[in-house]
C-alpha positions in Angstrom: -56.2 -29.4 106.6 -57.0 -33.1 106.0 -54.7 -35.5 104.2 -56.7 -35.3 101.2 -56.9 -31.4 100.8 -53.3 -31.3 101.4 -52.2 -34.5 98.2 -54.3 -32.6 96.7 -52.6 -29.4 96.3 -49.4 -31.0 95.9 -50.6 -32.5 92.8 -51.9 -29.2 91.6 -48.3 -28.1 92.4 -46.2 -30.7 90.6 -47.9 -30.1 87.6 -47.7 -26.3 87.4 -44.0 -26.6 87.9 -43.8 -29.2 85.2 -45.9 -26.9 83.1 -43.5 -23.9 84.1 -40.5 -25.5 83.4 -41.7 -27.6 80.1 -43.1 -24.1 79.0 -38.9 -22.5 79.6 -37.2 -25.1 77.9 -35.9 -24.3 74.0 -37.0 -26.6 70.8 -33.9 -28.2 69.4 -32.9 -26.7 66.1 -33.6 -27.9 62.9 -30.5 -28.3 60.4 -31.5 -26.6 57.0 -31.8 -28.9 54.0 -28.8 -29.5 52.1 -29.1 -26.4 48.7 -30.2 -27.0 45.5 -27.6 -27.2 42.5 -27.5 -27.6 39.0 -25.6 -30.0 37.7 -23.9 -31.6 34.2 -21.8 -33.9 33.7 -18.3 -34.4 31.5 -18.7 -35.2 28.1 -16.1 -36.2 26.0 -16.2 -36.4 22.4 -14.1 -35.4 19.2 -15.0 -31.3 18.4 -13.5 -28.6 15.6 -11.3 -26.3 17.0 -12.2 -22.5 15.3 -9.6 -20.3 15.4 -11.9 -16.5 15.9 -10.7 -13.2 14.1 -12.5 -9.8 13.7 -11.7 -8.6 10.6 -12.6 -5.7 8.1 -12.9 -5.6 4.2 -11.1 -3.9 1.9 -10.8 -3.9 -2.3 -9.3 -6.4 -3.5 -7.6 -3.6 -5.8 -8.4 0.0 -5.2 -7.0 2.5 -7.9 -7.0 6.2 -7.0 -8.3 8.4 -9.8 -6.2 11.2 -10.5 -5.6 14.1 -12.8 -2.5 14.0 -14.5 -2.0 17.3 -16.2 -3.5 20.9 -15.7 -6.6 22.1 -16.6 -10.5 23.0 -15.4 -12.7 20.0 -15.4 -15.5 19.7 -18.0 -17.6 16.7 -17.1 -18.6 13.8 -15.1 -19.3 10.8 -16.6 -20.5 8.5 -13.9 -23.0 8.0 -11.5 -21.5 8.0 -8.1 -21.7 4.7 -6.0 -22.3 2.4 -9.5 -20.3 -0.1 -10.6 -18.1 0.5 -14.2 -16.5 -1.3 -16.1 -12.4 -1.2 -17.4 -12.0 1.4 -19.9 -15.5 3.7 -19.1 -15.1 7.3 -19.5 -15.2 9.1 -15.6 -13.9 12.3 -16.2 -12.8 15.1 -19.3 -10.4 18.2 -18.9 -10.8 21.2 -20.8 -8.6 20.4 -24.1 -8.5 23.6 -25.6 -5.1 24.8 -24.3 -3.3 21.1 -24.4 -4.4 21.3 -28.0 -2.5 24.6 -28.1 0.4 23.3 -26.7 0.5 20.3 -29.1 0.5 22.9 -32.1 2.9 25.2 -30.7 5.4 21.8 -29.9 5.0 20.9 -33.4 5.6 24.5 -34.8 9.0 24.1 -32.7 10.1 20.9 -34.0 9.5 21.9 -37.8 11.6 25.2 -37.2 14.7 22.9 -35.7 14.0 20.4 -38.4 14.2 23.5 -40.9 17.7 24.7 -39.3 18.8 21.0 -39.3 18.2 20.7 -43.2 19.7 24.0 -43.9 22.9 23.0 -41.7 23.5 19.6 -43.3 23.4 21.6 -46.8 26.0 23.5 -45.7 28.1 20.7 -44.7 27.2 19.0 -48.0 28.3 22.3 -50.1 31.7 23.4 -48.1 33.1 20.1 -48.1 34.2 19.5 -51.6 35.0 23.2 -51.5 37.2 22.8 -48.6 39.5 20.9 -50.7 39.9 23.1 -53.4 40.5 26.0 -50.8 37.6 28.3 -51.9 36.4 27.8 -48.2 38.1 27.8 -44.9 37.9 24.8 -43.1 36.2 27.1 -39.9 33.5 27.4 -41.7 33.2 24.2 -42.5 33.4 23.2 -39.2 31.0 25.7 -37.8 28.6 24.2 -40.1 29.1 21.0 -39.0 28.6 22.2 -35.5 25.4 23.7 -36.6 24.0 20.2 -37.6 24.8 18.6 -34.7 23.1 21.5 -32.8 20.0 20.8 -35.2 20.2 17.3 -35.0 19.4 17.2 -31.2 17.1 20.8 -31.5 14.8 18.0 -33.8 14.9 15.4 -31.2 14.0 17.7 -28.7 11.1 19.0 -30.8 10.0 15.2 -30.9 10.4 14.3 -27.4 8.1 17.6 -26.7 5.6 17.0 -29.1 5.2 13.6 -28.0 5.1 14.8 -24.0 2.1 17.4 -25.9 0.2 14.3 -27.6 0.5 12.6 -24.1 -0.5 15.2 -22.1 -3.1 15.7 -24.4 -4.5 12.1 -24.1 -5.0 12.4 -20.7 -7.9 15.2 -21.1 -10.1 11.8 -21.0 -10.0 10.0 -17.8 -11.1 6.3 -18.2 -11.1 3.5 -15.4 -8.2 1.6 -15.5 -10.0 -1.6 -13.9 -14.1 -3.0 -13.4 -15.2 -2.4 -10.0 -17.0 -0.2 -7.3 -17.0 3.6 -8.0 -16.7 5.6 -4.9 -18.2 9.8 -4.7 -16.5 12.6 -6.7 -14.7 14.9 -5.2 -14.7 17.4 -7.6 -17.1 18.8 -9.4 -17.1 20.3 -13.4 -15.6 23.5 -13.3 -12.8 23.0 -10.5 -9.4 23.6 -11.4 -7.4 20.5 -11.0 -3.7 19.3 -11.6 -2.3 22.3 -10.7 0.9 21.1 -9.1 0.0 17.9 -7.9 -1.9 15.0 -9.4 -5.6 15.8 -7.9 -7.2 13.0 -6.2 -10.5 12.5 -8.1 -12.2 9.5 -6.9 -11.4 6.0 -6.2 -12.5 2.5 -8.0 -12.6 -0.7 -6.0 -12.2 -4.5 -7.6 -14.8 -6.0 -4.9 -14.7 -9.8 -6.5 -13.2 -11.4 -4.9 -13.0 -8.7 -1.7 -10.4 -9.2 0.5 -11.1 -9.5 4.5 -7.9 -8.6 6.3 -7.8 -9.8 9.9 -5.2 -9.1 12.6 -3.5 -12.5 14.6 -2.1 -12.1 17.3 1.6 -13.3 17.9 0.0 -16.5 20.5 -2.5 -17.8 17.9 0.1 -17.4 14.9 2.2 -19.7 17.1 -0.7 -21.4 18.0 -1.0 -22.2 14.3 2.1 -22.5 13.0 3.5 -25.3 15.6 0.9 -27.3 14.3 3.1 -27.6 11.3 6.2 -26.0 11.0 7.0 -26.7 7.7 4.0 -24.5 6.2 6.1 -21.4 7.5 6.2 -19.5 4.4 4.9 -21.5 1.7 1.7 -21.2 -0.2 -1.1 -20.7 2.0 -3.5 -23.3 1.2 -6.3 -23.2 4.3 -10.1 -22.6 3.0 -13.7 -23.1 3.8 -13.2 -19.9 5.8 -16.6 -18.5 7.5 -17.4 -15.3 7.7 -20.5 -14.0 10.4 -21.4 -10.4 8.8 -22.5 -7.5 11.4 -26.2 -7.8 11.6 -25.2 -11.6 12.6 -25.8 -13.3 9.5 -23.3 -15.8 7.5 -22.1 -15.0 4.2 -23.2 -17.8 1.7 -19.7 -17.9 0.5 -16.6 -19.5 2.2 -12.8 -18.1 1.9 -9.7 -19.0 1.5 -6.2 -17.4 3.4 -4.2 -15.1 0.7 -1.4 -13.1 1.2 0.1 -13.0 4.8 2.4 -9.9 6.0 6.1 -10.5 6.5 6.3 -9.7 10.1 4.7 -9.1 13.0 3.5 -5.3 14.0 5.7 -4.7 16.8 3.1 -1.7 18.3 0.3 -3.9 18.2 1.9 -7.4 18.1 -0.2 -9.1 15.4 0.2 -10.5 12.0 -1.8 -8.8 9.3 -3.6 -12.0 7.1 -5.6 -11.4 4.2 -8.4 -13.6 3.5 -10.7 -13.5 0.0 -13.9 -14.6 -0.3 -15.6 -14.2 -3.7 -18.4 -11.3 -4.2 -20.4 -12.4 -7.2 -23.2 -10.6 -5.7 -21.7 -7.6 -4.6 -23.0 -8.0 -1.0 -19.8 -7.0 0.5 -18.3 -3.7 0.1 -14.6 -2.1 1.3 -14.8 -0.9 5.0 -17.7 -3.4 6.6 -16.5 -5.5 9.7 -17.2 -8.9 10.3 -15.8 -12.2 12.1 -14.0 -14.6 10.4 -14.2 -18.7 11.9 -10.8 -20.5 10.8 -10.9 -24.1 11.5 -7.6 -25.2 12.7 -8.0 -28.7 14.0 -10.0 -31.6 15.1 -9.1 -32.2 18.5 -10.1 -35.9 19.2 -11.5 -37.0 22.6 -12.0 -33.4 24.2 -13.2 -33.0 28.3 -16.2 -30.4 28.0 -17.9 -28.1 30.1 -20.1 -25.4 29.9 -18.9 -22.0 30.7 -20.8 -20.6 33.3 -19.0 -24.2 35.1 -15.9 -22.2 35.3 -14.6 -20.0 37.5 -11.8 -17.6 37.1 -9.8 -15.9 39.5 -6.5 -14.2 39.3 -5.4 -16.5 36.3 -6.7 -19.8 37.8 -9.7 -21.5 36.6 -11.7 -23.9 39.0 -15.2 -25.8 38.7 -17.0 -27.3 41.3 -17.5 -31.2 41.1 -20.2 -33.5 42.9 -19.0 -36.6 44.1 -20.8 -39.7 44.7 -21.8 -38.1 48.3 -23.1 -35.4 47.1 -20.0 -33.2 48.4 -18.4 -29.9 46.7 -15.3 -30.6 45.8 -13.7 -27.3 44.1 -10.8 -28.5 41.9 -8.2 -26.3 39.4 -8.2 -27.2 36.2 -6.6 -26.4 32.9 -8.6 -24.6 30.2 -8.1 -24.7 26.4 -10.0 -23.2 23.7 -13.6 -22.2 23.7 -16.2 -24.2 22.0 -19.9 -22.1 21.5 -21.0 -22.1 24.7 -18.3 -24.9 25.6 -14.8 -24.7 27.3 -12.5 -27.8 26.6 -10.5 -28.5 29.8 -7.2 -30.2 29.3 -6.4 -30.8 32.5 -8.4 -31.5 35.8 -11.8 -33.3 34.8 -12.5 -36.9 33.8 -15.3 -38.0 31.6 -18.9 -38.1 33.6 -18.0 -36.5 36.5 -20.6 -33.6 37.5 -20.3 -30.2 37.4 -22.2 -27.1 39.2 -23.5 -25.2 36.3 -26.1 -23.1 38.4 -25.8 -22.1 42.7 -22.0 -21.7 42.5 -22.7 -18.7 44.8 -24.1 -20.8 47.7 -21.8 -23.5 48.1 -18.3 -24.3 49.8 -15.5 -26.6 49.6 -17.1 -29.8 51.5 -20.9 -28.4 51.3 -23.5 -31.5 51.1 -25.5 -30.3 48.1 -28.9 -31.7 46.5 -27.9 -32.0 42.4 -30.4 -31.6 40.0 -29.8 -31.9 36.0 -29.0 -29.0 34.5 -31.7 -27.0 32.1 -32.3 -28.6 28.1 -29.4 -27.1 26.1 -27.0 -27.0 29.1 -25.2 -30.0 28.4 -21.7 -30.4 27.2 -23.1 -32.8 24.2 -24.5 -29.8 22.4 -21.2 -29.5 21.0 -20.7 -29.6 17.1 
């Protein structure tokens, strides 16, 4: 083989074994770019603190209609479910035997009034005759026992012809105040009063209509450390909101009334009534709602959205973005809830940023790419 054949298939070898081996060797890896976060910042500003309650109405009077003596039912003066007015007829017993009973109570006074006069003659006659002996004085004492007798035999009459006259007046069943009449439940013909007073129907003063609430033992503390000195005085807190069920707000605002003495000790709450007016008859007893109290103005609050902040076994973290672009998961210290907001007492300064959205992906120390947060995501939304 000449010299040129054999450089020649050297070359040829060379360069397949740099192919070869250039052909083996791995790319270098690629580092992934750093993930995508959502971010807001800190805002700090002065906000209403709303004290929450679920609550349900009730009358602000509601009178049980009863039957108060014996008898079958004639009539039923109302239309169930309307409104009346203090003093409408509702109901009428059968008076027929009351009326009875009112005749025979006066037949019974007018006999003891009858023995009464014919005692006190006696007395009047045997006296002067006493003296002159033409009587004994037994039966002049006897006599004056039987006036004493006839004297209380007439004011029992009276007391039971008085108890007849009353018992009679309450054939006619009126209502003893304006409000909301509920169903009957009896109808004409039932035999009521027998034994007890019978339960008729009941009538329900709706304005104003009272929405009672239940606080629990940490927000009455909550409350009351605001200002000790309001511990049992006049309650004087208004512009009360109410959000009905079908999530609307009642045009009318409330004002706190009567607040129970102590605190259930099976439930642990504080029963609180609140009254809003009801010119409109839009609320009726038994329907739930929400009740917003505003119980301060807290001045200079730290706010975050709540999806910022994490929870976990008590302890409540966010995740804040340095000027690095680093996670850096810090505790901090929640207060109450704003809307969609979370005051944080302790653990944030004003402007920093916050993950609102990838809190899944990230880690203590993770280089992150932050992007603003979605319109209405910001802490200033606040009101």
């Amino acid at each position: 083989m000449s010299m040129a054949a054999l450089r020649g298939s050297m070359l040829v070898a060379a360069f397949m074994a740099a192919a070869l081996s250039a052909a083996c060797e791995k790319p270098a890896a690629v580092a992934p770019p750093p993930p995508d976060v959502y971010v807001t910042e800190v805002v700090q500003k002065d906000v209403p603190e709303y004290l929450e309650l679920v609550g349900q109405t009730q009358g602000f009077e509601d009178i049980d209609i009863r039957a108060r003596v014996e008898g079958f039912l004639e009539t039923v003066n109302f239309r169930e479910g309307s409104f009346v007015r203090k003093g409408d007829l509702l109901y009428t017993i059968d008076r027929k035997p009351l009326e009875a009973a009112l005749a025979q109570a006066r037949a019974d006074q007018a006999t003891a009034q009858a023995r009464l006069d014919k005692a006190s003659n006696d007395v009047s006659r045997y006296t002067p005759l006493v003296a002159k002996q033409a009587v004994s004085q037994k039966e002049l004492d006897d006599a004056r026992a039987q006036q004493d007798a006839g004297r209380s035999e007439v004011e029992a009459g009276k007391a039971a012809v008085e108890k007849a006259a009353l018992d009679l007046s309450y054939v006619r069943i009126t209502s003893p105040i304006s409000g909301l009449i509920g169903t009957s439940l009896v109808k004409p013909g039932a035999l009521v009063g027998r034994g007890e007073s019978t339960l008729l129907t009941t009538v329900s003063s709706t304005d104003p209509i009272i929405f009672k609430v239940a606080l629990t033992e940490a927000d009455y503390l909550r409350v009351i450390k605001r200002d000790p000195t309001r511990a049992g005085a006049e309650p004087k807190a208004g512009g009360i909101e109410l959000t009905l069920a079908d999530g609307s707000k009642y045009p009318q605002t409330g004002r706190i009334g009567p607040v129970d003495r102590q605190v259930n000790a099976s439930t642990g709450t504080l029963g609180v009534q609140i009254l809003f007016p009801n010119p409109d008859n839009i609320l009726r007893p038994g329907q739930y709602g929400r009740g917003r109290i505003l119980i301060d103005n807290r001045k200079g609050a730290l706010l975050v959205p709540q999806r910022a902040v994490q929870e976990l076994q008590n302890l409540y973290s966010v995740a804040v973005i340095g000027g690095d672009n680093k996670v850096a998961f810090r505790n901090v210290k929640v207060g109450p809830r704003v809307d969609s907001l979370w005051i944080i007492q302790e653990g944030l300064k004003p402007g920093e940023k916050v993950v609102v959205e990838g809190l899944q992906r990230i880690r203590d120390g993770l280089v992150v790419t932050p992007k603003p947060a979605p319109a209405g995501e910001p802490a200033a939304k606040a009101n």
